[in-house]
PyMOL Python script that loads the backbone (N, CA, C, O; Angstrom):
from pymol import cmd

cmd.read_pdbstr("""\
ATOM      1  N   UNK A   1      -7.829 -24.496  11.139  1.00  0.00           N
ATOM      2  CA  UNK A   1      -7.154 -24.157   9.919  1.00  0.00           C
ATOM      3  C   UNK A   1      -7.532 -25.167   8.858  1.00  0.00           C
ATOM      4  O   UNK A   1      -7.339 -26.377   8.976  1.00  0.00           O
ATOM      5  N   UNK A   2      -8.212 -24.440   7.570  1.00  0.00           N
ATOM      6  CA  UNK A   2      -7.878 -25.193   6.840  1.00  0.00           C
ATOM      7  C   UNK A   2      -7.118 -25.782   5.907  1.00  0.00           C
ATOM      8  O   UNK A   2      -6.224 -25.023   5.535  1.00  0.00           O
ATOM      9  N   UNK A   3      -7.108 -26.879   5.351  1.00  0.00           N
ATOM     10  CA  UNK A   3      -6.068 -27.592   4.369  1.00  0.00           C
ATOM     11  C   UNK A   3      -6.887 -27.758   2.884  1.00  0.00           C
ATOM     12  O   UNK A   3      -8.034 -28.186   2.753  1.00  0.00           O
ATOM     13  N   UNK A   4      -6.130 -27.377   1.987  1.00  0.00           N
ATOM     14  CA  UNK A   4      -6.149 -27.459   0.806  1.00  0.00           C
ATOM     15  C   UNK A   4      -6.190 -28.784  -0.128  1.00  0.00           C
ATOM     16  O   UNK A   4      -4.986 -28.925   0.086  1.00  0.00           O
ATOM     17  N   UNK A   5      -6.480 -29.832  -0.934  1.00  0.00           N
ATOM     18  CA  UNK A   5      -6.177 -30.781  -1.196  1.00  0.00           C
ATOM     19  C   UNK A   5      -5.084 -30.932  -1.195  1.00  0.00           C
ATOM     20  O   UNK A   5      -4.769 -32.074  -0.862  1.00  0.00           O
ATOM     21  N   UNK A   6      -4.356 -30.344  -1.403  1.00  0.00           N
ATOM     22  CA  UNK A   6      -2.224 -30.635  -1.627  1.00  0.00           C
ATOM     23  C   UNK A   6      -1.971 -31.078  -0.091  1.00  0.00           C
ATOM     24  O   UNK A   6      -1.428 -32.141   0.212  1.00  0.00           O
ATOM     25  N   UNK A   7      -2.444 -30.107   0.848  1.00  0.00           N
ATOM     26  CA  UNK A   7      -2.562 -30.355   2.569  1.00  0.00           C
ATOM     27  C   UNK A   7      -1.772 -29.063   2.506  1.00  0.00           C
ATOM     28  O   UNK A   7      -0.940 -29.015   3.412  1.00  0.00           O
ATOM     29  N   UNK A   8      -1.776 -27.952   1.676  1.00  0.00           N
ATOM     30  CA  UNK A   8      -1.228 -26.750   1.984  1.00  0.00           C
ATOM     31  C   UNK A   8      -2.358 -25.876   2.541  1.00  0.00           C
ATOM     32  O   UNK A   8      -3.542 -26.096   2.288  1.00  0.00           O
ATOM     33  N   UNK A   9      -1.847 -24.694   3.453  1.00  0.00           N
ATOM     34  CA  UNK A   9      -2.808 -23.117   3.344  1.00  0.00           C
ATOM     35  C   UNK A   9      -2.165 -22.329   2.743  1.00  0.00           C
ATOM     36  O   UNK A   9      -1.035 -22.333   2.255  1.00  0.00           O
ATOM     37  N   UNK A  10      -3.463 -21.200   2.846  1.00  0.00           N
ATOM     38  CA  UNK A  10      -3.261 -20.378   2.089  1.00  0.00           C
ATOM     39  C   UNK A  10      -3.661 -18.909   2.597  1.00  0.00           C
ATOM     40  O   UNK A  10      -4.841 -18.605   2.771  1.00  0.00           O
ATOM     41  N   UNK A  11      -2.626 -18.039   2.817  1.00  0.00           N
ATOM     42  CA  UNK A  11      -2.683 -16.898   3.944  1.00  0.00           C
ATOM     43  C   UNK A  11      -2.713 -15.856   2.765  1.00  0.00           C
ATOM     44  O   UNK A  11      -2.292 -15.983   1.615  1.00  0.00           O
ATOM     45  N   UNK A  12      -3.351 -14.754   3.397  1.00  0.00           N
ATOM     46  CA  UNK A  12      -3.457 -13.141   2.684  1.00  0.00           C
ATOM     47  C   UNK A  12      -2.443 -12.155   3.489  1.00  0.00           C
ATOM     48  O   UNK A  12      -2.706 -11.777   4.631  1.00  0.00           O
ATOM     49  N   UNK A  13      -1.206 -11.753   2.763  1.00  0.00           N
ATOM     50  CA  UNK A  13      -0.139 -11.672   3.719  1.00  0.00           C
ATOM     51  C   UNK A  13      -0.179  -9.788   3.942  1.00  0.00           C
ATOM     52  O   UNK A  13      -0.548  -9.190   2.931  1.00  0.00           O
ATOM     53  N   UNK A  14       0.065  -9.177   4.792  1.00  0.00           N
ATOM     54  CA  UNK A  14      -0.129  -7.635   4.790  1.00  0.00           C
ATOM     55  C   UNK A  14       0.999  -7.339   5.493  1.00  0.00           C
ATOM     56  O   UNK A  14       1.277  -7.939   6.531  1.00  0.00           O
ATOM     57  N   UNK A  15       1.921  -6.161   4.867  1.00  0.00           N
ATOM     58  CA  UNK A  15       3.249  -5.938   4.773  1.00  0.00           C
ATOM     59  C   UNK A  15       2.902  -4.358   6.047  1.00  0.00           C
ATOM     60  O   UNK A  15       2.426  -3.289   5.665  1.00  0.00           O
ATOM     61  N   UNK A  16       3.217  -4.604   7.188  1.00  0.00           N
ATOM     62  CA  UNK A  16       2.692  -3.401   8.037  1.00  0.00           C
ATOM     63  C   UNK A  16       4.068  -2.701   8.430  1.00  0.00           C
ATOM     64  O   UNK A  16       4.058  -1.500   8.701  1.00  0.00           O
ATOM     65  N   UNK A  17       4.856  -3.190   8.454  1.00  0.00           N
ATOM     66  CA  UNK A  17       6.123  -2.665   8.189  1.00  0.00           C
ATOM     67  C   UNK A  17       7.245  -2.969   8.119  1.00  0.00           C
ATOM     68  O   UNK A  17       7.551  -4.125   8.409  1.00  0.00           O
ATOM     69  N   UNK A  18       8.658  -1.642   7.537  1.00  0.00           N
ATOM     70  CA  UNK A  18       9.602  -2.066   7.038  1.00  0.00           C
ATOM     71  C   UNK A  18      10.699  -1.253   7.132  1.00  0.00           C
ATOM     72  O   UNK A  18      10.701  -0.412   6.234  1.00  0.00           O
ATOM     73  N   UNK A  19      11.698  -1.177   7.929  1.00  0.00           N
ATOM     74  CA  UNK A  19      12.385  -0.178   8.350  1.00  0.00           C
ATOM     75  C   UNK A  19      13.619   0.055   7.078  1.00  0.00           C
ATOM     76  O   UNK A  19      14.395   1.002   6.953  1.00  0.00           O
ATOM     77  N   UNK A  20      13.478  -1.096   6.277  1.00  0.00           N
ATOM     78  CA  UNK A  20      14.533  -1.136   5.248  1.00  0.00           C
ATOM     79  C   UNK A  20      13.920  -0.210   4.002  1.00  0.00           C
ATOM     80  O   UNK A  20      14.455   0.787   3.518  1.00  0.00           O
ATOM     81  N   UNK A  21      12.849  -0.720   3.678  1.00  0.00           N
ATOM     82  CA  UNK A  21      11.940  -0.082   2.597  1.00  0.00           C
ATOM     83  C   UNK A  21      10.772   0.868   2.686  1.00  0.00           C
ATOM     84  O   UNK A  21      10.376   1.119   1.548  1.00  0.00           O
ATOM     85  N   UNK A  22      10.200   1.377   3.448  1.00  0.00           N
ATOM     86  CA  UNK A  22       9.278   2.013   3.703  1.00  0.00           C
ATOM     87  C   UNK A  22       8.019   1.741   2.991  1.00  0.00           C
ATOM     88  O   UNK A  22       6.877   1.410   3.309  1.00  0.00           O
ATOM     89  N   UNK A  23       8.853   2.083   1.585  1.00  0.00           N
ATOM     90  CA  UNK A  23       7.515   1.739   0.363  1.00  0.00           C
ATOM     91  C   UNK A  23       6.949   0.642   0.482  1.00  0.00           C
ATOM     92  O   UNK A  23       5.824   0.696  -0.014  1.00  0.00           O
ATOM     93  N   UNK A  24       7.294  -0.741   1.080  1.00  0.00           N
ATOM     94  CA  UNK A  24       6.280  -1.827   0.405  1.00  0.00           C
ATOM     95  C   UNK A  24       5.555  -1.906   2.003  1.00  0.00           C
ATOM     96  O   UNK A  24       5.124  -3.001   2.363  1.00  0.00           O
ATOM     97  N   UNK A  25       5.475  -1.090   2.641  1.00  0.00           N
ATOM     98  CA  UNK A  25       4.416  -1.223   3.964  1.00  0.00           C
ATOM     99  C   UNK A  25       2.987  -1.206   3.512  1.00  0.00           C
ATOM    100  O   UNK A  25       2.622  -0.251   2.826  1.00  0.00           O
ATOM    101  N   UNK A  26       2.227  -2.054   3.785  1.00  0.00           N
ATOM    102  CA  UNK A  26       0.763  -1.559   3.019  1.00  0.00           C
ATOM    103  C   UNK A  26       0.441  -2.796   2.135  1.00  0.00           C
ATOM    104  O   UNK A  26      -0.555  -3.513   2.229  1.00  0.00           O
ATOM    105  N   UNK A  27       1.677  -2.934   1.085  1.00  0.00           N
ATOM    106  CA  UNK A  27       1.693  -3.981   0.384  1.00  0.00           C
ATOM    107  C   UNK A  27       1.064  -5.468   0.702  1.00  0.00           C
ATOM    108  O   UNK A  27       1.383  -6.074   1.725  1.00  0.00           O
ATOM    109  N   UNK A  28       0.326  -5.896  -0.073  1.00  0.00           N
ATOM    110  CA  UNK A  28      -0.233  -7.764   0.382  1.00  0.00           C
ATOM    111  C   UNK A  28       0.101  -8.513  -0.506  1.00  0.00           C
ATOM    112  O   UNK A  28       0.638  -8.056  -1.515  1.00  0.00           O
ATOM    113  N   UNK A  29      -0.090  -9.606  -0.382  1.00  0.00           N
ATOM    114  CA  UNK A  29      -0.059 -11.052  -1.579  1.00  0.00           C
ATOM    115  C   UNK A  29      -0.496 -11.991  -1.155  1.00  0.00           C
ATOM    116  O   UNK A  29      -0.537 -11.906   0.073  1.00  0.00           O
ATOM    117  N   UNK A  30      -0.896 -12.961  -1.543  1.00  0.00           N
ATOM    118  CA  UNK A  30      -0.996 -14.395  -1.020  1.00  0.00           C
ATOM    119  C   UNK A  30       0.279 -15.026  -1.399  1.00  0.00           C
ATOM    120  O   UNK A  30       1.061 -14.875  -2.338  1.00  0.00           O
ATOM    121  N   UNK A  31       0.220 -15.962  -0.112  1.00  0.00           N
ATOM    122  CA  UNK A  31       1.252 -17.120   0.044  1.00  0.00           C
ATOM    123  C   UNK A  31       0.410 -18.463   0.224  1.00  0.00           C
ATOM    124  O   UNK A  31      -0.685 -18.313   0.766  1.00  0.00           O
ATOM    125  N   UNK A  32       0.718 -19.568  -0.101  1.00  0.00           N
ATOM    126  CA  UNK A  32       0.491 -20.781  -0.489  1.00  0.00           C
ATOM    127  C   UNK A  32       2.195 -21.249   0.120  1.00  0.00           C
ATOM    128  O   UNK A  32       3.347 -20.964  -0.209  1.00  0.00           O
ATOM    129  N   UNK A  33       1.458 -22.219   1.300  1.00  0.00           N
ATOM    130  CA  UNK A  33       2.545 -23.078   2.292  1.00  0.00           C
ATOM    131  C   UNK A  33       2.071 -24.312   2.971  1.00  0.00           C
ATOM    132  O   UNK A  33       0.896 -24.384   3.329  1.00  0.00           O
ATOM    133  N   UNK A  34       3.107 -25.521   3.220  1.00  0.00           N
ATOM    134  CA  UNK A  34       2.877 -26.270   3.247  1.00  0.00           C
ATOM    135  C   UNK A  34       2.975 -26.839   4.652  1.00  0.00           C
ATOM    136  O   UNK A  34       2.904 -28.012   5.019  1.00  0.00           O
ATOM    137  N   UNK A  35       3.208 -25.392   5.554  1.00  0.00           N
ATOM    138  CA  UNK A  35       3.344 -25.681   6.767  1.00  0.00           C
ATOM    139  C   UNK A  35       2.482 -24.195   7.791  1.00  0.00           C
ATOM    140  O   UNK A  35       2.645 -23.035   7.410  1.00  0.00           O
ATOM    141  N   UNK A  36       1.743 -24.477   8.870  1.00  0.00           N
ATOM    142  CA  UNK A  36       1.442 -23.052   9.506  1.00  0.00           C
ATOM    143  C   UNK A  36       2.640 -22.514   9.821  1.00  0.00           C
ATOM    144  O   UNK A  36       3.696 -23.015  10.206  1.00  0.00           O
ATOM    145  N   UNK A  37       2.119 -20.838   9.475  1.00  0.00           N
ATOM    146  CA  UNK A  37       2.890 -19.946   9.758  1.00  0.00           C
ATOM    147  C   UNK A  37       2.817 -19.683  11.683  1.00  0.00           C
ATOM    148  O   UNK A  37       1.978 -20.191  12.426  1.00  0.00           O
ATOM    149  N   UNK A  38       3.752 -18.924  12.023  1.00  0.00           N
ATOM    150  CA  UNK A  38       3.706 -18.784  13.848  1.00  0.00           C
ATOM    151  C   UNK A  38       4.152 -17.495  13.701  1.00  0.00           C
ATOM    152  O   UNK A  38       4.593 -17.052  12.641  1.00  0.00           O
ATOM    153  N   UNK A  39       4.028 -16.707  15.001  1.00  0.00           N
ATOM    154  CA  UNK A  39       4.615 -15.473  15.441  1.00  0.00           C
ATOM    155  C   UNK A  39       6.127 -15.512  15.386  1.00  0.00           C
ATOM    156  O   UNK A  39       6.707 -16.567  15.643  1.00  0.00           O
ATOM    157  N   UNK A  40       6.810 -14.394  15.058  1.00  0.00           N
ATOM    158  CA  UNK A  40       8.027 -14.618  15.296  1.00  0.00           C
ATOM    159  C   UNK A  40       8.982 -15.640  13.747  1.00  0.00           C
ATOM    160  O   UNK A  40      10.168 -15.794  13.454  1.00  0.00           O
ATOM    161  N   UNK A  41       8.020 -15.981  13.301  1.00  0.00           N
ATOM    162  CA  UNK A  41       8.663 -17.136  12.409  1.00  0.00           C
ATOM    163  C   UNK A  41       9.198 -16.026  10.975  1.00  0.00           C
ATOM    164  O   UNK A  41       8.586 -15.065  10.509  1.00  0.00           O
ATOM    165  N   UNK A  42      10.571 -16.617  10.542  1.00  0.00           N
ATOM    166  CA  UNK A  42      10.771 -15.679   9.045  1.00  0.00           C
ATOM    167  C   UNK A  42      10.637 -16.811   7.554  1.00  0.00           C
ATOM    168  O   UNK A  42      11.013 -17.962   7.328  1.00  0.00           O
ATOM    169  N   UNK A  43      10.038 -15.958   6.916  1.00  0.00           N
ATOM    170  CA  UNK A  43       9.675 -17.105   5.689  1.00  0.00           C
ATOM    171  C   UNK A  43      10.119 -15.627   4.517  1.00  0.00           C
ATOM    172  O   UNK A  43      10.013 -14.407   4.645  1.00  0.00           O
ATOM    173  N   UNK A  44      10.538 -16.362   3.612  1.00  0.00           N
ATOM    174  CA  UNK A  44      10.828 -16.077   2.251  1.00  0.00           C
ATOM    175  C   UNK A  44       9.681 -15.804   1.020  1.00  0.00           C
ATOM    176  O   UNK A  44       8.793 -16.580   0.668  1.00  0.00           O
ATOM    177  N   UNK A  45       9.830 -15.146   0.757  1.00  0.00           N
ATOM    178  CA  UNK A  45       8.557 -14.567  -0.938  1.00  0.00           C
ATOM    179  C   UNK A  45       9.534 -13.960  -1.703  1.00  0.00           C
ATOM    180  O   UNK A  45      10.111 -12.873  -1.664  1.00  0.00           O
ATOM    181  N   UNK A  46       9.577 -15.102  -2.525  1.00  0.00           N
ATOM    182  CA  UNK A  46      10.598 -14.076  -4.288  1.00  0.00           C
ATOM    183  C   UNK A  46      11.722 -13.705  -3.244  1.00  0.00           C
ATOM    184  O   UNK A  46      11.746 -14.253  -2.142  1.00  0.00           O
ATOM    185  N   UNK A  47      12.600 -12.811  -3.601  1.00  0.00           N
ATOM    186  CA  UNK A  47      14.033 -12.470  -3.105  1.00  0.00           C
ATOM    187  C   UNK A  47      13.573 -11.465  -1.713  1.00  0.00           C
ATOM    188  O   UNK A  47      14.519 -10.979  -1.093  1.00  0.00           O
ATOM    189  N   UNK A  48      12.506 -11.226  -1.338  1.00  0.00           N
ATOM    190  CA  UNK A  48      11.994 -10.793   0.194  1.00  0.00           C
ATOM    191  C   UNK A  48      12.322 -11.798   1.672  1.00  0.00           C
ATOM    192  O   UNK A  48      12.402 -12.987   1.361  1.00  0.00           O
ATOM    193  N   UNK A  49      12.491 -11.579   2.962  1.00  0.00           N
ATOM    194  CA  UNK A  49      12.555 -11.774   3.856  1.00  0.00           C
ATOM    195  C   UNK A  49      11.337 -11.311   4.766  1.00  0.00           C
ATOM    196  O   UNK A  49      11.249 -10.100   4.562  1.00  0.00           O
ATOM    197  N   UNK A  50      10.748 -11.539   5.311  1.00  0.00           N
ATOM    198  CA  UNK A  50       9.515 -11.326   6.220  1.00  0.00           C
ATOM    199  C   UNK A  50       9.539 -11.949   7.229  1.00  0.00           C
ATOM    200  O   UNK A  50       9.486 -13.178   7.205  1.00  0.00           O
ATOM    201  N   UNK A  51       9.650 -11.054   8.684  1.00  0.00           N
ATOM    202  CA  UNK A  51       8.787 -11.906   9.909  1.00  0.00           C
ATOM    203  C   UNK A  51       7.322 -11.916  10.462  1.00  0.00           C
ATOM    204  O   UNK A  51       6.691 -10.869  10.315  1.00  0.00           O
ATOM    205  N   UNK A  52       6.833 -12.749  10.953  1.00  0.00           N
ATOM    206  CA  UNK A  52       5.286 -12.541  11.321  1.00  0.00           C
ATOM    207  C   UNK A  52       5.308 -12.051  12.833  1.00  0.00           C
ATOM    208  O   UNK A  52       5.999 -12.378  13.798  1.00  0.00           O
ATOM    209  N   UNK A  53       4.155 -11.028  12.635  1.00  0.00           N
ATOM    210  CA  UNK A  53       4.204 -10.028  13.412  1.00  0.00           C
ATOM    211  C   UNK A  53       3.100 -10.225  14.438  1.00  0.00           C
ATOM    212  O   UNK A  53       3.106  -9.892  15.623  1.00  0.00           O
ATOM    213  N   UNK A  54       1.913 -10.986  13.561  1.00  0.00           N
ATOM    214  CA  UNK A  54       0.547 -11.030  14.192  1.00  0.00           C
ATOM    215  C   UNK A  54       0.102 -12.390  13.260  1.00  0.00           C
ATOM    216  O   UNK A  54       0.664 -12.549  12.177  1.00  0.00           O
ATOM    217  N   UNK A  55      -0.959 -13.392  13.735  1.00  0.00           N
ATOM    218  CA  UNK A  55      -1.407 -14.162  13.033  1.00  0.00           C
ATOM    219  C   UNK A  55      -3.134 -13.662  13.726  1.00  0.00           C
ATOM    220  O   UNK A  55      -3.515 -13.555  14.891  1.00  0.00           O
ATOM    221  N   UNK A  56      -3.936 -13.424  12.257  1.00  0.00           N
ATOM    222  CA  UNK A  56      -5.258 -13.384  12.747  1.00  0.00           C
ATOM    223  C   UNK A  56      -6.219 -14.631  12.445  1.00  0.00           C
ATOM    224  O   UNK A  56      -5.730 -15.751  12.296  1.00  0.00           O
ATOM    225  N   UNK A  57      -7.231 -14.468  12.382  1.00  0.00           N
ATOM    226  CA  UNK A  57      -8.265 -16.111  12.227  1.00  0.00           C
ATOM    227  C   UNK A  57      -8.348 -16.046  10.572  1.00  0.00           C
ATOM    228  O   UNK A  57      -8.050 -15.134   9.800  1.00  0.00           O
ATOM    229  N   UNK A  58      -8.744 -17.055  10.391  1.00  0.00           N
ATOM    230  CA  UNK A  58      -9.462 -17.314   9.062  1.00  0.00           C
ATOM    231  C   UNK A  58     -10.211 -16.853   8.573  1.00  0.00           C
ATOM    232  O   UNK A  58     -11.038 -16.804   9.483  1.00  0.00           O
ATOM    233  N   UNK A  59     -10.751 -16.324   7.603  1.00  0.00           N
ATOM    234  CA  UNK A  59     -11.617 -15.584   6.757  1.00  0.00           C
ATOM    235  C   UNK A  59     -12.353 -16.494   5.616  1.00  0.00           C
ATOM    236  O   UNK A  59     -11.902 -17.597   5.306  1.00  0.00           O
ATOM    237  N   UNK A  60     -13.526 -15.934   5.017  1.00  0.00           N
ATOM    238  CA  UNK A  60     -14.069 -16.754   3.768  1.00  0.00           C
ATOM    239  C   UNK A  60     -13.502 -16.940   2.392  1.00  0.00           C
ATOM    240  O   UNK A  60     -13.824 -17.623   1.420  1.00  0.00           O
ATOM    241  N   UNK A  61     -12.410 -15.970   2.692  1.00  0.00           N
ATOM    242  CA  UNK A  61     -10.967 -16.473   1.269  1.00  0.00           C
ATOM    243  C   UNK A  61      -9.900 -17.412   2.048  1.00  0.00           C
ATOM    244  O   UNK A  61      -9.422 -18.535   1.882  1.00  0.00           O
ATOM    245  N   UNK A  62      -9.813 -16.639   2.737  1.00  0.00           N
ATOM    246  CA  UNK A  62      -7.677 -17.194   3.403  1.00  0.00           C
ATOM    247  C   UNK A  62      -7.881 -18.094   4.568  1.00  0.00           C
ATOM    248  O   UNK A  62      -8.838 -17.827   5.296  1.00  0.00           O
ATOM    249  N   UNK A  63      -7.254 -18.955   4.816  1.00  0.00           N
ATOM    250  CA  UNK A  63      -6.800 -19.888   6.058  1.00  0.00           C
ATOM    251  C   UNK A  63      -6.415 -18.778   7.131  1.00  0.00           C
ATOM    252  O   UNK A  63      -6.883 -19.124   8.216  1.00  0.00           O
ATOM    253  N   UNK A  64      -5.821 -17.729   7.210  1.00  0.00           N
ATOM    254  CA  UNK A  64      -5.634 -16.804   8.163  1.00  0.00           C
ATOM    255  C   UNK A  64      -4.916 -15.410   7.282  1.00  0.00           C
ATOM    256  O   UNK A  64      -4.825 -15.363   6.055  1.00  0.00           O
ATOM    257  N   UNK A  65      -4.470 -14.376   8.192  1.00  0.00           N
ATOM    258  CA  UNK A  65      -4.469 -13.123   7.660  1.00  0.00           C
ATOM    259  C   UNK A  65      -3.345 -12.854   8.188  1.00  0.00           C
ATOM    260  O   UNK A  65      -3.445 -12.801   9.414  1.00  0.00           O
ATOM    261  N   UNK A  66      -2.185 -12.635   7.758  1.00  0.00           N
ATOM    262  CA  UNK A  66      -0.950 -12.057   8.858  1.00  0.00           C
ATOM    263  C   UNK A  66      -0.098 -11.271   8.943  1.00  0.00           C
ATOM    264  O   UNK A  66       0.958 -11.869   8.734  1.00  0.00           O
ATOM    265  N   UNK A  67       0.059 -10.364   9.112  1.00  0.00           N
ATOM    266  CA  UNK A  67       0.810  -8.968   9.360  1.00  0.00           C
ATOM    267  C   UNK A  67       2.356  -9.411   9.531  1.00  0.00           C
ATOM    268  O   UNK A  67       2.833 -10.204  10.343  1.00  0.00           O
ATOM    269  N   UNK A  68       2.862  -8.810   8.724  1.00  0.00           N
ATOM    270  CA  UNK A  68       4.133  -9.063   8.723  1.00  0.00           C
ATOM    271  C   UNK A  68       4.926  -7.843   8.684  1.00  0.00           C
ATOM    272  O   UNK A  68       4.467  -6.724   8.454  1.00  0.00           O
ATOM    273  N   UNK A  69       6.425  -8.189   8.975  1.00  0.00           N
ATOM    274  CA  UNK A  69       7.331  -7.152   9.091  1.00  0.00           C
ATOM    275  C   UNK A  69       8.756  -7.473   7.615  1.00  0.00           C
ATOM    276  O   UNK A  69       8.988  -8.639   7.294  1.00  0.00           O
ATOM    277  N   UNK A  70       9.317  -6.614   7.105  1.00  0.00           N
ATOM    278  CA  UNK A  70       9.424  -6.961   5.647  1.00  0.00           C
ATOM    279  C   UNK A  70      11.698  -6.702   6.340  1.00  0.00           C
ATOM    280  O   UNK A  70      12.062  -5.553   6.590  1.00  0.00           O
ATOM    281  N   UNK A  71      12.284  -7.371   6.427  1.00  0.00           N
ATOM    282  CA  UNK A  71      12.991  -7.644   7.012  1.00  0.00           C
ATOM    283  C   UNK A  71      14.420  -7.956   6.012  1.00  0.00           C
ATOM    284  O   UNK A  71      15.509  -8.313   6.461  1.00  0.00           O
ATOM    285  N   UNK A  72      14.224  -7.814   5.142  1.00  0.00           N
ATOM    286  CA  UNK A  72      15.239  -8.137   4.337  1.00  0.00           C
ATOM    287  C   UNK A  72      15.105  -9.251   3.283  1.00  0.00           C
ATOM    288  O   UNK A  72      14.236 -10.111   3.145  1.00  0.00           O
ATOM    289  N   UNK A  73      16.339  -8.954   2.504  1.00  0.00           N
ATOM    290  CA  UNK A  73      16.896  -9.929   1.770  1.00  0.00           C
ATOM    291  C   UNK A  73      16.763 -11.813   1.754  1.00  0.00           C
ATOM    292  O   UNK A  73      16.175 -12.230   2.752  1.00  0.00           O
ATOM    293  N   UNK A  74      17.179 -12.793   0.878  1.00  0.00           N
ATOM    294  CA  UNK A  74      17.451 -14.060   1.368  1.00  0.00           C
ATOM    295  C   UNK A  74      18.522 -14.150   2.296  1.00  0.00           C
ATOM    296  O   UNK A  74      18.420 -15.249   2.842  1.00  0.00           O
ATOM    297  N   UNK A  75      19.465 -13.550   2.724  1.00  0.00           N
ATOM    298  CA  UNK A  75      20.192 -13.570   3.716  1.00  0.00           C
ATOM    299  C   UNK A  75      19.811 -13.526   4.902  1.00  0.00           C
ATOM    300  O   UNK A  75      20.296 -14.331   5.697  1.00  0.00           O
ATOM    301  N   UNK A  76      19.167 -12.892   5.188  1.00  0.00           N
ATOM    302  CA  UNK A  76      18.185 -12.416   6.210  1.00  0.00           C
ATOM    303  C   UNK A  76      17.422 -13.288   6.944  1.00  0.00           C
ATOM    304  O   UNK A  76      16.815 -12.994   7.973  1.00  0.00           O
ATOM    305  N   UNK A  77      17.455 -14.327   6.429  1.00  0.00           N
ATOM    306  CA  UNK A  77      15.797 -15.493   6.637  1.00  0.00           C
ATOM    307  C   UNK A  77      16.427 -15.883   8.223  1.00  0.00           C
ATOM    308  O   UNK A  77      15.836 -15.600   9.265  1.00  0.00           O
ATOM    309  N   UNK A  78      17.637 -16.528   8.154  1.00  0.00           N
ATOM    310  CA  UNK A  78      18.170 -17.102   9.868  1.00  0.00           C
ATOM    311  C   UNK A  78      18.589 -16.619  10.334  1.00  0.00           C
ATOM    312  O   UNK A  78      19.516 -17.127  10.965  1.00  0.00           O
ATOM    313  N   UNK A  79      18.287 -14.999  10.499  1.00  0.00           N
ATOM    314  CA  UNK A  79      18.880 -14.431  11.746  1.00  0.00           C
ATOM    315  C   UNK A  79      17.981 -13.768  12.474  1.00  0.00           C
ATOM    316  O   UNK A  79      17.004 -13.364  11.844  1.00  0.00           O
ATOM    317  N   UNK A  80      18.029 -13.506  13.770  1.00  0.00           N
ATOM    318  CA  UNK A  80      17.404 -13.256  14.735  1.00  0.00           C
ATOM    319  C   UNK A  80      16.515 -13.989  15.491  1.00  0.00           C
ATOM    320  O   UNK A  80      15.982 -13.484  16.479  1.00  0.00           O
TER     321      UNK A  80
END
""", "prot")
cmd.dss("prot")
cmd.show_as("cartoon", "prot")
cmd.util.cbc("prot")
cmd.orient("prot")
């Protein structure tokens, strides 16, 4: 993995599904973090909730690629 001068990465995030929203399945963005992401782990974007579903390898843009599941709200982040 690489590190960024800050010592952050930087993942290309892909929204594969969402039992709350349907619509933003499909959806991507980049995230910029200051820690690796893991399976299972929930992280926050803007007022979204997301768990990681899959972590893939690195690519010639992104530190890695990761499929996520779109999970709710900020409430949402510590449970399960």
């Amino acid at each position: 993995m690489r590190l960024l001068e800050s010592g952050s990465v930087v993942y290309e995030i892909i929204v594969t599904a969402s039992a709350l929203d349907p619509g933003v399945s499909g959806n991507r963005f980049e995230l910029e973090r200051d820690e690796p992401l893991e399976q299972g782990q929930r992280f926050l974007q803007g007022d979204m909730s997301y768990r990681v579903l899959r972590v893939l390898p690195e690519n010639d843009e992104y530190d890695g690629v990761i499929e996520v599941e779109h999970v709710g709200g900020p409430t949402e982040v510590g449970r399960g």
